[in-house]
N, C-alpha and C positions, 0 to 999 in steps of 0.2 A: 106471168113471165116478165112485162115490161116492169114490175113493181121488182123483183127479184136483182134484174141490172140495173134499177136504179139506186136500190141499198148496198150494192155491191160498190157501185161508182163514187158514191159518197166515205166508204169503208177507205178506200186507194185514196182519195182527198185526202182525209184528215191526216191519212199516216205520212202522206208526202210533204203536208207542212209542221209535223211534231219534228223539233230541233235535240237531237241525240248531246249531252256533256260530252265533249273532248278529251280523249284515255289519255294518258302522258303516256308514250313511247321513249324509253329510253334510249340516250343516244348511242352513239356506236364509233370507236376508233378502228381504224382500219390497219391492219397488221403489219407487220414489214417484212415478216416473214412468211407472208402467205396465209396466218393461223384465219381461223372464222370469226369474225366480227363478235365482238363482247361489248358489253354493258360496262359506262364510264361511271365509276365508282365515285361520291364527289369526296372530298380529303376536310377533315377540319384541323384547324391548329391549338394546341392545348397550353398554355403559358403556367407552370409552376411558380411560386410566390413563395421565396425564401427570406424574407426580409425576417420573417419572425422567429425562423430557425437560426439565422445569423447572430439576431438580436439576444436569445437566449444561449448561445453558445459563449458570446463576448462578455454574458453576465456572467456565465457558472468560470471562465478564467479569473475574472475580477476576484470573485468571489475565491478563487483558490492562492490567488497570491494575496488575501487578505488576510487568510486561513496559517498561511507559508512565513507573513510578517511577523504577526502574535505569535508564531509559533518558537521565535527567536527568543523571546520574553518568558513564555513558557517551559522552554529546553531550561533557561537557567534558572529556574523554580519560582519566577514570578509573578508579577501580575500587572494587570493595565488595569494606571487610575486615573482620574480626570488629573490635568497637568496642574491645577491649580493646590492639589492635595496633597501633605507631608507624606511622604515612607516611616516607617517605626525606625529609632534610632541604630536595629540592627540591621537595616536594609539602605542601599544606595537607589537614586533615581536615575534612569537613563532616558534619553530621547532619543527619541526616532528609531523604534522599532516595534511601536506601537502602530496598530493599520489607522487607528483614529488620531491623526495630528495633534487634535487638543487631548492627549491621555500621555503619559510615560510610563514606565515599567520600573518597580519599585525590587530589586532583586535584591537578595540575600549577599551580607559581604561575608569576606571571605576566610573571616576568622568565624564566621556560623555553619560555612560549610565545613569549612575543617574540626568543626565542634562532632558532624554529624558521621562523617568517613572515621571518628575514632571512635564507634558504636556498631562498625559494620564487620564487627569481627567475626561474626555467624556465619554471614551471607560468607567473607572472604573464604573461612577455613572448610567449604565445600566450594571453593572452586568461581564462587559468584560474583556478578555484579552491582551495585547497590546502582540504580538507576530510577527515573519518572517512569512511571505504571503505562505511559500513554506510549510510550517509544518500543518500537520492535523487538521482541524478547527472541536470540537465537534459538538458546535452551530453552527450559521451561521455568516457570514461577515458581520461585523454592519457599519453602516455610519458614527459612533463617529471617532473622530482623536488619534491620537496617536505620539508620541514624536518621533521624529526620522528619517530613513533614507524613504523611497515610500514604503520599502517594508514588513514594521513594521504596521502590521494591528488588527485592533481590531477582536476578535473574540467575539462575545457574544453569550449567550444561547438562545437566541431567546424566541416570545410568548410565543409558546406551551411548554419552559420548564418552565419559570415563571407562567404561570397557576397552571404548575403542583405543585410548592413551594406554593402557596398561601393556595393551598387545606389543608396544615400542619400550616396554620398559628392563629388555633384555642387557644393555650395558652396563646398568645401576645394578642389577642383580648380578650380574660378575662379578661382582666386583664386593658383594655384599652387603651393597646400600640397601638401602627404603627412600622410593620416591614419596616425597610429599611437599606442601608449600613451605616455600622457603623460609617465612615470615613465622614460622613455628617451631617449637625447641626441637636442637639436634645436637647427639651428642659429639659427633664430629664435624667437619665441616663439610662445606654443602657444596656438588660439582655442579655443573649448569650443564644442559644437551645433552645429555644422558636418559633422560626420562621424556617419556611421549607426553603432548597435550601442550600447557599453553609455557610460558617464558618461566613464571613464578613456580611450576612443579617443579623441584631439583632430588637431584641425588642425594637424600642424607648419608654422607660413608661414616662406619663406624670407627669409633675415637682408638688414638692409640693406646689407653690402657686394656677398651675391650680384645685390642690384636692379640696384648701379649698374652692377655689370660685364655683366649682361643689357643694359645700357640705353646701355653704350659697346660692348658690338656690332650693337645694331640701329641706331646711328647712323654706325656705322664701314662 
């Protein structure tokens, strides 16, 4: 019995000097409105780094009025060449509208463009534009040719907007005409605003000799 409370009393020792790790209790704000004490959340702060987004944004504008300069040189069927380099005798040099300082833009003069608008008689007589391939076509890409270099293409209006002119083409029809380009043979003369679509479609009216011969068979 004594041996019993004396492993007993050694049992109660040991466990009264073993040292328990310390739980973290979270802390506790106290409400203001009476609610029951909660647990203080702690907060971190998060810092975004746009320096790189900024930096590539200020390149792709560089980059588009680089794009927007050459594009000057370009419109007028040119090209950029280092500025120390001749143009062909049918081409003039200009500066500064090259995005590279040390380049100029060698464009076409203006007796080569008027060489090539008297070749665009195709594109014209369906209504088109002879224009660079690279610039906004309203209509569509026509198959007529055009004067000049590959990339000088006709744009025309296409069916669906010629239908849509025909529908306005009710005064020239009173009257007996044939709307068509004005730039093309008519045996009378040609009225303007009378025909739908663009300036150049006019009223062909038919010629005095055809009146009279109309007018000796409705009395014949």
């Amino acid at each position: 019995m004594k041996v019993f409370l004396i492993f007993a009393y050694v049992i109660v020792s040991v466990a009264s000097d073993v040292t328990y790790p310390a739980t973290n209790t979270p802390k506790t704000e106290q409400s203001t409105a009476g609610e029951a004490n909660r647990p203080v959340t702690p907060t971190t702060t998060t810092t975004t780094t746009t320096t790189t987004t900024i930096a590539t944004t200020q390149l792709s504008v560089q980059t588009t009025k680089a794009v927007l300069k050459d594009q000057v040189c370009i419109s007028n069927y040119g090209n950029c060449v280092p500025e120390d380099s001749s143009c062909t005798n049918d081409h003039s040099k200009v500066n500064g509208i090259c995005t590279d300082k040390k380049e100029a833009c060698c464009i076409p003069s203006q007796a080569v463009v008027k060489s090539w608008t008297e070749k665009d008689e195709s594109c014209e007589n369906i209504y088109g534009t002879c224009q660079l391939d690279t610039v906004t076509c309203d209509g569509v890409w026509g198959e007529a040719t055009c004067g000049g270099p590959a990339n000088r293409k006709c744009c025309s209006p296409g069916a669906e907007a010629i239908r849509s002119w025909i529908k306005n083409d009710d005064q020239c029809l009173e009257v007996l005409g044939v709307c068509q380009l004005a730039t093309t043979s008519c045996d009378g003369p040609f009225q303007s605003k009378t025909c739908g679509g663009p300036a150049q479609r006019q009223c062909c009216l038919p010629s005095a000799e055809s009146k009279k011969a109309w007018e000796k068979g409705d009395t014949g």
